[in-house]
DSSP file (Angstrom, degrees, kcal/mol; ACC not computed):
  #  RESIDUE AA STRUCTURE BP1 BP2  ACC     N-H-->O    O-->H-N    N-H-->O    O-->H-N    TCO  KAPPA ALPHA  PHI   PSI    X-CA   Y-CA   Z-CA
    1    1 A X              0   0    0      0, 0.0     2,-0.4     0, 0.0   103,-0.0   0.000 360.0 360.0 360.0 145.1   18.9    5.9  -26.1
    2    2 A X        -     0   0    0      1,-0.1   103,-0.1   105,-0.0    80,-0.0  -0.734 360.0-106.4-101.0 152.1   21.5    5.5  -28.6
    3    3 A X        -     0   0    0     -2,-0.4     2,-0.3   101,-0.2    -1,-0.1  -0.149  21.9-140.0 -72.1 154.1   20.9    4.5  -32.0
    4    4 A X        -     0   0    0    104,-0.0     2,-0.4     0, 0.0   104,-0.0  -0.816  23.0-121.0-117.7 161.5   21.8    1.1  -33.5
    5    5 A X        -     0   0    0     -2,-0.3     2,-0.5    41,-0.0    41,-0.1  -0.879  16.6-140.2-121.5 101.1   23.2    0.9  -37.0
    6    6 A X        +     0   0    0     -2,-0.4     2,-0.4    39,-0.0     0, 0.0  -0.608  37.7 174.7 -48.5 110.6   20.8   -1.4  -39.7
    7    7 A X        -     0   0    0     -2,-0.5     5,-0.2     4,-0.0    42,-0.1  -0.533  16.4-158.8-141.4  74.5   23.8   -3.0  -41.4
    8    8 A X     >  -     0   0    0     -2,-0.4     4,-1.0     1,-0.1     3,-0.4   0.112  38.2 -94.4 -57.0-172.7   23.4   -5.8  -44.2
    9    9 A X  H  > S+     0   0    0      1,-0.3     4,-0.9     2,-0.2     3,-0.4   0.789 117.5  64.5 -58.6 -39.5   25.8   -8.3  -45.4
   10   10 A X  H  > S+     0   0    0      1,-0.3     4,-1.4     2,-0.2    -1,-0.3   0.391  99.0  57.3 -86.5  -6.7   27.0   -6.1  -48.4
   11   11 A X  H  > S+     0   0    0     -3,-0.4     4,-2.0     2,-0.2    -1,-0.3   0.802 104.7  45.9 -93.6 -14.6   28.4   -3.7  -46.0
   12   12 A X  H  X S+     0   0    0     -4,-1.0     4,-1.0    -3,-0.4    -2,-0.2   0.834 107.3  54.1 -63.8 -37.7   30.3   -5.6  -44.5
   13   13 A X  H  X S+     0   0    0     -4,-0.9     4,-2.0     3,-0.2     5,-0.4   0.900 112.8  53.9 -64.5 -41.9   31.5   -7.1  -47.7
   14   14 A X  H  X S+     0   0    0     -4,-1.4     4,-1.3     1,-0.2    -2,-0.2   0.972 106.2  43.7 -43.3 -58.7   32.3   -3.2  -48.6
   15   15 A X  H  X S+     0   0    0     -4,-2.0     4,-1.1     2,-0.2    -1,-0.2   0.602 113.6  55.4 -80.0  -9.0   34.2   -2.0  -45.9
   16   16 A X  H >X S+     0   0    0     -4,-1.0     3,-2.3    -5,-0.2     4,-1.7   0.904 107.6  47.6 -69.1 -74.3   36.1   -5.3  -46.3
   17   17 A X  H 3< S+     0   0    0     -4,-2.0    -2,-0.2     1,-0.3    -3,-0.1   0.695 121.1  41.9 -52.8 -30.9   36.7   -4.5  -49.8
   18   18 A X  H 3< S+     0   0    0     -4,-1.3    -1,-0.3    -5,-0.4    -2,-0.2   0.805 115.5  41.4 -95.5 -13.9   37.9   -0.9  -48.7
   19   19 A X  H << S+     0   0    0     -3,-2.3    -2,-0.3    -4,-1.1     2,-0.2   0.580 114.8  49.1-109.4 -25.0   39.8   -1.4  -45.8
   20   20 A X  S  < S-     0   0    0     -4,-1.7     2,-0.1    -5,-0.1     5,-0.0  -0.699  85.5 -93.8-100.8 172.0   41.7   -4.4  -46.9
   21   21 A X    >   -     0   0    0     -2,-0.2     3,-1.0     1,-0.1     4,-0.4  -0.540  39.7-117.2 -60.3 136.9   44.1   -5.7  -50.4
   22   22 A X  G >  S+     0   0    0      2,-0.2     3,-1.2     1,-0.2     4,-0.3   0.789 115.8  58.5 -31.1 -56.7   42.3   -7.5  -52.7
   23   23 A X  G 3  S+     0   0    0      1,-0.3     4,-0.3     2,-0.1    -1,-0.2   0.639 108.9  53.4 -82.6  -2.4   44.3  -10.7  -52.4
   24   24 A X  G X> S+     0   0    0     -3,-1.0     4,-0.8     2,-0.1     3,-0.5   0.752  81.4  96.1 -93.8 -15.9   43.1  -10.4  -48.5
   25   25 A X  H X> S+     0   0    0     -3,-1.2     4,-1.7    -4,-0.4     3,-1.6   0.840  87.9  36.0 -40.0 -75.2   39.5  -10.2  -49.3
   26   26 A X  H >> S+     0   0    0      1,-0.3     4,-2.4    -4,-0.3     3,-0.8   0.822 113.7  49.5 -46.1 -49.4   38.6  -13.6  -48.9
   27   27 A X  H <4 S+     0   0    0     -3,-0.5    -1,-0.3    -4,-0.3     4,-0.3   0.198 112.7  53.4-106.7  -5.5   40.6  -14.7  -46.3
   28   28 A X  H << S+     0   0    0     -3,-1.6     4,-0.2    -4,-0.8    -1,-0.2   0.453 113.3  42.8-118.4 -33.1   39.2  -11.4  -44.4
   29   29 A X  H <X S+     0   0    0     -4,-1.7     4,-1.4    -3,-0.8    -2,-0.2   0.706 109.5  57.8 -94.5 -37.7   35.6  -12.4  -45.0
   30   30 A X  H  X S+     0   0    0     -4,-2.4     4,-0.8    -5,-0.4    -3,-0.2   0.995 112.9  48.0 -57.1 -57.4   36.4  -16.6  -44.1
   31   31 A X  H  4 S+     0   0    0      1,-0.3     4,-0.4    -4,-0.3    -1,-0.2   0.739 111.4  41.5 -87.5 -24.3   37.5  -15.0  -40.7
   32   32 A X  H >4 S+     0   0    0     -4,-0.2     3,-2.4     1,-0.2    -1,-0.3   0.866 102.1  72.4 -85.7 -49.3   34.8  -12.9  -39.9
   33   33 A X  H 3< S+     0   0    0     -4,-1.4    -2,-0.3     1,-0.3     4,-0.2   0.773  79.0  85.1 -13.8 -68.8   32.6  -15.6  -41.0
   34   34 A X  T >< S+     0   0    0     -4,-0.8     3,-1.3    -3,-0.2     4,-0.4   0.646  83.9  57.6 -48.9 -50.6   33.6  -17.3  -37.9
   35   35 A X  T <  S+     0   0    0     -3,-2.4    35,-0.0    -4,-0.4    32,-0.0  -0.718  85.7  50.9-104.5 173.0   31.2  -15.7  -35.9
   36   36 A X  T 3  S+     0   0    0     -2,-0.3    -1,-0.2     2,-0.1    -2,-0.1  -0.052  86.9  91.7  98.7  -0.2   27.3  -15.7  -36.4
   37   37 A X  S <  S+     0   0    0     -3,-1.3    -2,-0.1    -4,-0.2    -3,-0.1   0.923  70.0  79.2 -80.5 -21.7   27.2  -19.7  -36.7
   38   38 A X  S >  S-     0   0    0     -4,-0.4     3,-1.2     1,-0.2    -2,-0.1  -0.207  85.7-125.7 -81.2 165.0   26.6  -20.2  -33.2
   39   39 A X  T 3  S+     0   0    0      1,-0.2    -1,-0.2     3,-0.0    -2,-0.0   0.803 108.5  47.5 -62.6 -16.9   23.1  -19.7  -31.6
   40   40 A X  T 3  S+     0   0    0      2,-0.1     2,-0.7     0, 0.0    -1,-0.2   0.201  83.6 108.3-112.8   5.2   23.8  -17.2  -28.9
   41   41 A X    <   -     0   0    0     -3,-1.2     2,-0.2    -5,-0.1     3,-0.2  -0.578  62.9-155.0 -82.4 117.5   26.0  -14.8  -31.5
   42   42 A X        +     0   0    0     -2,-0.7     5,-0.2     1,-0.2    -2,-0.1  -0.805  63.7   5.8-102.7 169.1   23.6  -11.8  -31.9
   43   43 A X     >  -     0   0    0     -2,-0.2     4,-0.7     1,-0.1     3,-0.4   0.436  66.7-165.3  69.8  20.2   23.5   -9.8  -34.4
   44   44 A X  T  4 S+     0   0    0      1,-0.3     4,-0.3     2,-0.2    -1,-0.1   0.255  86.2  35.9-115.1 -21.7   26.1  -11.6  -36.9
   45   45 A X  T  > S+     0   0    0      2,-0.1     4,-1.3     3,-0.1    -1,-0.3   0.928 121.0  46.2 -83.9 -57.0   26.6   -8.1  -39.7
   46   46 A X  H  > S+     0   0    0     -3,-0.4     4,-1.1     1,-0.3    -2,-0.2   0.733 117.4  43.6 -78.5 -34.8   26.3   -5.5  -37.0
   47   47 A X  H  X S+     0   0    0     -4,-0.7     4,-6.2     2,-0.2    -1,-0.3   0.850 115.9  48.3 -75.1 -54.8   28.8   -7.5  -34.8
   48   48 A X  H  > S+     0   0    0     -4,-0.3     4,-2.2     1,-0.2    -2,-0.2   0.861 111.9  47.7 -65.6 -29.5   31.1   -8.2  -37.9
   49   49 A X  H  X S+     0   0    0     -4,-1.3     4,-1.7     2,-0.2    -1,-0.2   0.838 109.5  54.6 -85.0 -34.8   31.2   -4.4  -39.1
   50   50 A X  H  X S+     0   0    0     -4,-1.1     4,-0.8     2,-0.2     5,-0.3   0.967 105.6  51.6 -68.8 -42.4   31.9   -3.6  -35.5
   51   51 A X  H >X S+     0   0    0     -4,-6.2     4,-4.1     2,-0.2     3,-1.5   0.999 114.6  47.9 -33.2 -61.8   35.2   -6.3  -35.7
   52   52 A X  H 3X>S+     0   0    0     -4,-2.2     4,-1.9     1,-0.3     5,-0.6   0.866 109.5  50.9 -58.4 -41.0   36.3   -4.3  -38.9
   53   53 A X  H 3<5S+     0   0    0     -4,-1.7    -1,-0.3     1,-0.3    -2,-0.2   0.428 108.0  46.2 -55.6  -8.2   36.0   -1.1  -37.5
   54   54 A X  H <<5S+     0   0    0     -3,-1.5    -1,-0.3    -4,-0.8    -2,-0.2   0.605 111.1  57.2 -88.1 -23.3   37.7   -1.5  -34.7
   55   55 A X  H  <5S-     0   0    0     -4,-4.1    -2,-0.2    -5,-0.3     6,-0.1   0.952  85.9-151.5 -62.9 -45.0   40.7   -3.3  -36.9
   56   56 A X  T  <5 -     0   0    0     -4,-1.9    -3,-0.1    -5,-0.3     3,-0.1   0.936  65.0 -51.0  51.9  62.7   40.9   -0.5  -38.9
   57   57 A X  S   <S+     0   0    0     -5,-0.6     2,-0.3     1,-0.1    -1,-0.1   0.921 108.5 122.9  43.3  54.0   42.1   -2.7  -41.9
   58   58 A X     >  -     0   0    0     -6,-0.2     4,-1.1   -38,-0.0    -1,-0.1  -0.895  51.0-151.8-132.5 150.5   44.9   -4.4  -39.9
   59   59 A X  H  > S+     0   0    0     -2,-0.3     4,-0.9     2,-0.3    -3,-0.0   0.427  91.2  53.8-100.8 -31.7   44.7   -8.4  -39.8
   60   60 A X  H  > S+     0   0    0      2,-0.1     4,-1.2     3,-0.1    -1,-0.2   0.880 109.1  51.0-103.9  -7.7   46.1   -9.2  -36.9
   61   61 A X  H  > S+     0   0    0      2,-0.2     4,-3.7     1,-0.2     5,-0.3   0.835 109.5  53.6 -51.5 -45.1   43.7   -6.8  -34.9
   62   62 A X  H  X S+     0   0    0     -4,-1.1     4,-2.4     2,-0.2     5,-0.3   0.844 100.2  52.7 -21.5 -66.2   41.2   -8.2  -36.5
   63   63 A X  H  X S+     0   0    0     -4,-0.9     4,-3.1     2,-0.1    -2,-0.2   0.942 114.6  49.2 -44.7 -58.5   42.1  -11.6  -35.5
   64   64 A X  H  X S+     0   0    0     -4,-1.2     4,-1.7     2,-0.2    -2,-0.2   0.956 111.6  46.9 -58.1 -55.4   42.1   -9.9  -31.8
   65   65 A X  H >X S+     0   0    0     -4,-3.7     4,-2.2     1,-0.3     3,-1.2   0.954 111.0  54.1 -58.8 -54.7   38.5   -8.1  -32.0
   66   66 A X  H 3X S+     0   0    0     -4,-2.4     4,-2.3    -5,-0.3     5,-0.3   0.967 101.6  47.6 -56.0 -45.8   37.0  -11.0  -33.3
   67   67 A X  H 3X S+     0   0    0     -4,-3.1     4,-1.9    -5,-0.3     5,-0.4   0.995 114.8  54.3 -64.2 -24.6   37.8  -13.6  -30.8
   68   68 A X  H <X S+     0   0    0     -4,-1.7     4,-2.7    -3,-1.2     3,-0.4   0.933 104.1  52.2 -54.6 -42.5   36.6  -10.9  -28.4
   69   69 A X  H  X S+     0   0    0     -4,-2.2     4,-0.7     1,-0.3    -1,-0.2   0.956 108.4  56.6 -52.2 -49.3   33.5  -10.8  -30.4
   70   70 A X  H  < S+     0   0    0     -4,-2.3    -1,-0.3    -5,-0.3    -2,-0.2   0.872 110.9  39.8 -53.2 -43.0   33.4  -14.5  -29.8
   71   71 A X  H  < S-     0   0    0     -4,-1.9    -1,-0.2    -3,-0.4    -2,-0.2   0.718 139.0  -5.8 -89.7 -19.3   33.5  -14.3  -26.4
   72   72 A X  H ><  -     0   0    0     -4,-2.7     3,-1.1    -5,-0.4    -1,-0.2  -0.422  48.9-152.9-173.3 102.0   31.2  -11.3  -25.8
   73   73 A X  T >X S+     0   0    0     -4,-0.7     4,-2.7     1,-0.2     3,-1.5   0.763  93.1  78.5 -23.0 -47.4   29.6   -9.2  -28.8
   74   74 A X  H 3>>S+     0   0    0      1,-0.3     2,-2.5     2,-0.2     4,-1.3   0.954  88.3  54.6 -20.6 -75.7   29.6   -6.3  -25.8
   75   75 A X  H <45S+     0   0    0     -3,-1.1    -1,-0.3     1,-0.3    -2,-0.1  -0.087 108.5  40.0 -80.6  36.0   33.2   -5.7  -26.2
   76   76 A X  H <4>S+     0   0    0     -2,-2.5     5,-0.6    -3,-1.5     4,-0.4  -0.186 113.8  50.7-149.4 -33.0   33.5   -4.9  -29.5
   77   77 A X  H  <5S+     0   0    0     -4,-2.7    -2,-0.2    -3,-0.3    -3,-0.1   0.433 108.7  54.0 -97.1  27.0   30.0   -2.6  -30.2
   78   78 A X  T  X5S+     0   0    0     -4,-1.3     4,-0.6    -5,-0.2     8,-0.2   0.555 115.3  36.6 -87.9 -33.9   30.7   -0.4  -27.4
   79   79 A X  T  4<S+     0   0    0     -5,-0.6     4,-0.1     3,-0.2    -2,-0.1   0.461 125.0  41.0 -97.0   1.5   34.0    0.4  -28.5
   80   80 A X  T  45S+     0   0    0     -4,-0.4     3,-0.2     3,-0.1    -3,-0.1   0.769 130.2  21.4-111.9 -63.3   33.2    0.5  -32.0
   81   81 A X  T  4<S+     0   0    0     -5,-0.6    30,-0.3     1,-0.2     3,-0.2   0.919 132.4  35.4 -71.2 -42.8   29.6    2.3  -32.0
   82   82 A X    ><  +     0   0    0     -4,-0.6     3,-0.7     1,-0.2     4,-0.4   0.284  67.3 130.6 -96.8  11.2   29.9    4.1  -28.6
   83   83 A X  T >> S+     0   0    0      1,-0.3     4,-2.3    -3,-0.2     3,-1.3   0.764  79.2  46.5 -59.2 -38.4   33.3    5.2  -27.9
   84   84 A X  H 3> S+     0   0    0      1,-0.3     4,-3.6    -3,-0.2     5,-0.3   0.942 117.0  49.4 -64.0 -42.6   32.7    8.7  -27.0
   85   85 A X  H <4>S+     0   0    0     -3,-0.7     5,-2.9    18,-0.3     4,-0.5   0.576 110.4  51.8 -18.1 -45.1   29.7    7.3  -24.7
   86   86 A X  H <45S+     0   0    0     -3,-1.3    -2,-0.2    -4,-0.4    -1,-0.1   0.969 118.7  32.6 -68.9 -71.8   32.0    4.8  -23.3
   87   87 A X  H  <5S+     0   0    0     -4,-2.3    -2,-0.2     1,-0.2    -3,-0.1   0.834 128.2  35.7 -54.3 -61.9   34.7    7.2  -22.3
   88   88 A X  T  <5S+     0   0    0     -4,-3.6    -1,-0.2    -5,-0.2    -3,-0.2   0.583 130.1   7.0 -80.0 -29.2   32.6   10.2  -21.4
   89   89 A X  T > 5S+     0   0    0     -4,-0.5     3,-5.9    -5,-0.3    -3,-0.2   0.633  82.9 110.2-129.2 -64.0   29.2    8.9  -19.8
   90   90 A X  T 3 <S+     0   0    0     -5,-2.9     3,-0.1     1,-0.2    -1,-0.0  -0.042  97.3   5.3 -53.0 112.8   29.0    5.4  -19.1
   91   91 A X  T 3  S+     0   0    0      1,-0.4     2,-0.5    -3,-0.0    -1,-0.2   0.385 103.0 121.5 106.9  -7.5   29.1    4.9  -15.3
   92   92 A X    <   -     0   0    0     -3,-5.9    -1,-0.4     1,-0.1     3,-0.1  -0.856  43.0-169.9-105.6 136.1   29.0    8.6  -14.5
   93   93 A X  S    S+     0   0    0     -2,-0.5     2,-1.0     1,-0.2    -1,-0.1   0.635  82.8  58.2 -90.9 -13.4   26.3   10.5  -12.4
   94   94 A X  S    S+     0   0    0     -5,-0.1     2,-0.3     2,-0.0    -1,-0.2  -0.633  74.6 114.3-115.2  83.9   27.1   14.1  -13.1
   95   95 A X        -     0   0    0     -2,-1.0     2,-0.0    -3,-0.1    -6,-0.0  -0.867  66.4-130.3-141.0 113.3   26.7   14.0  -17.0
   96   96 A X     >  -     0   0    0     -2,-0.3     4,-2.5     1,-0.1     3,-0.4  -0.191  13.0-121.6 -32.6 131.7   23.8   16.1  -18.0
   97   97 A X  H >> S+     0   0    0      1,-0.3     3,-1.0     2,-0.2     4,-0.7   0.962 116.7  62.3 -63.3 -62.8   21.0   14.6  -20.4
   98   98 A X  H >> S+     0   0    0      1,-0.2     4,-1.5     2,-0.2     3,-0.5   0.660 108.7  34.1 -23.8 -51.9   22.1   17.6  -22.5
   99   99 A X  H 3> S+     0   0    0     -3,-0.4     4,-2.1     1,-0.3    -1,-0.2   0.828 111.6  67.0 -75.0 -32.8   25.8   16.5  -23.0
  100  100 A X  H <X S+     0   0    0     -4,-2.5     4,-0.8    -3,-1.0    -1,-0.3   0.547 102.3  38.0 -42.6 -29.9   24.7   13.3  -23.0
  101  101 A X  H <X S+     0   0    0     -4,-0.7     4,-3.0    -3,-0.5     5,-0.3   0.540 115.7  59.2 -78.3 -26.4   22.8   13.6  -26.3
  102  102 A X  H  X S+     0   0    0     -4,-1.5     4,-3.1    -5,-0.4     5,-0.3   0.982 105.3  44.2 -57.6 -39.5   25.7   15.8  -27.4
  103  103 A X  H  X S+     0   0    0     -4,-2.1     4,-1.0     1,-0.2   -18,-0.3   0.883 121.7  43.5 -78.6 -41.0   28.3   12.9  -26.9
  104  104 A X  H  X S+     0   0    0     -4,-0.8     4,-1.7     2,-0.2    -1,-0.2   0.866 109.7  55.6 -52.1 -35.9   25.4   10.2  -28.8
  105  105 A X  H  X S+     0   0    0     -4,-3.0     4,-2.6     2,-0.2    -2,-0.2   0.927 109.3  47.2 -37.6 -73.2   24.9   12.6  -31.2
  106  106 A X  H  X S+     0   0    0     -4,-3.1     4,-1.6    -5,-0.3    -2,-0.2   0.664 107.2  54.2 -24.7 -44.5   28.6   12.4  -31.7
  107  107 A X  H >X S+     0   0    0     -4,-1.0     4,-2.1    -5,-0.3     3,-0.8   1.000 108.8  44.0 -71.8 -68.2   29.0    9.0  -31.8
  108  108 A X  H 3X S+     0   0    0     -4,-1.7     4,-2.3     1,-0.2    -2,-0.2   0.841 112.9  51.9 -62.5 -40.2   26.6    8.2  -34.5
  109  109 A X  H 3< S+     0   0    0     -4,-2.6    -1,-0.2     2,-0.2    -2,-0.2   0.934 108.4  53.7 -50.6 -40.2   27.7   11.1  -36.6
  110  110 A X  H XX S+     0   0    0     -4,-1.6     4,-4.5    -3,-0.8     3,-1.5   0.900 111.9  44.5 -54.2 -67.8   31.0    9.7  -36.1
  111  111 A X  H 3X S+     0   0    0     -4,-2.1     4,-2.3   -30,-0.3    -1,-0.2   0.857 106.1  55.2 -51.2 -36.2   29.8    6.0  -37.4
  112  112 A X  H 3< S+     0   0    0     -4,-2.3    -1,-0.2     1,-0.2    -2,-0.2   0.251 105.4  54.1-108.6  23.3   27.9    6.8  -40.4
  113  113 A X  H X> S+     0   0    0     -3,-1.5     3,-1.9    -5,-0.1     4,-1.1   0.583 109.2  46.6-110.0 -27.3   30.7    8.5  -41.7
  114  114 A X  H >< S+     0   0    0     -4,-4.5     3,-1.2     1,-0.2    -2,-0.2   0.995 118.8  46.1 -29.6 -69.4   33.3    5.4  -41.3
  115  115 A X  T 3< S+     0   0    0     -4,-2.3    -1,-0.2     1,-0.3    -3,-0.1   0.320 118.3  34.9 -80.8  30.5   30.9    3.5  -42.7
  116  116 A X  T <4        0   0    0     -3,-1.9    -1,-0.3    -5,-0.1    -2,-0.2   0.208 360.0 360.0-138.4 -10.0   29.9    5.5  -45.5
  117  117 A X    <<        0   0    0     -3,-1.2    -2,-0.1    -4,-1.1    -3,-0.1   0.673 360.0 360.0 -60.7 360.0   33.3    6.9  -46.2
């Protein structure tokens, strides 16, 4: 199983604050805002940290991931948390458990240095 990321509010407000301009800060936090009001939005930080990372501090990518987020959370933490998983494993029978931990392994090393950088 691959690991899920514990992620409060104040990291998302971090990696906003590092990945965008100051005068965008708000206007970057209003828009992510967008999701978590409705009832069926899981997950409303881990989801929102997956948006940014996939934007990689550009705004109107941002704009993109999130209405994806909006329509299915899926399709922005697979790409975000899992990639190498995605690409490499998912959907394939001849992937070894071994390489398989390598490429999770991978993944997560991968995340918790974005999000710590």
């Amino acid at each position: 199983m691959q690991p899920t990321p514990n992620v409060t509010r104040a990291d998302v407000e971090r990696v906003v604050r590092r990945d965008f301009p100051p005068e965008r800060v708000a206007e970057v936090v209003a828009m992510l805002d967008e999701y978590g009001p409705d009832e069926w939005h899981s997950e409303p930080e881990r989801v929102r940290l997956a948006v940014l990372k996939l934007a990689a501090g550009n705004l109107e990518r941002l704009r993109y991931e999130l209405e994806g987020a909006k329509c299915d959370y899926r399709d922005v933490l697979s790409p975000a948390e899992y990639p190498g998983y995605c690409k490499r494993v998912w959907g394939r029978k001849q992937v070894s458990p071994e390489e398989e931990q390598r490429v999770i392994d991978a993944d997560w090393k991968h995340y918790q240095d974005w999000l710590t950088r």
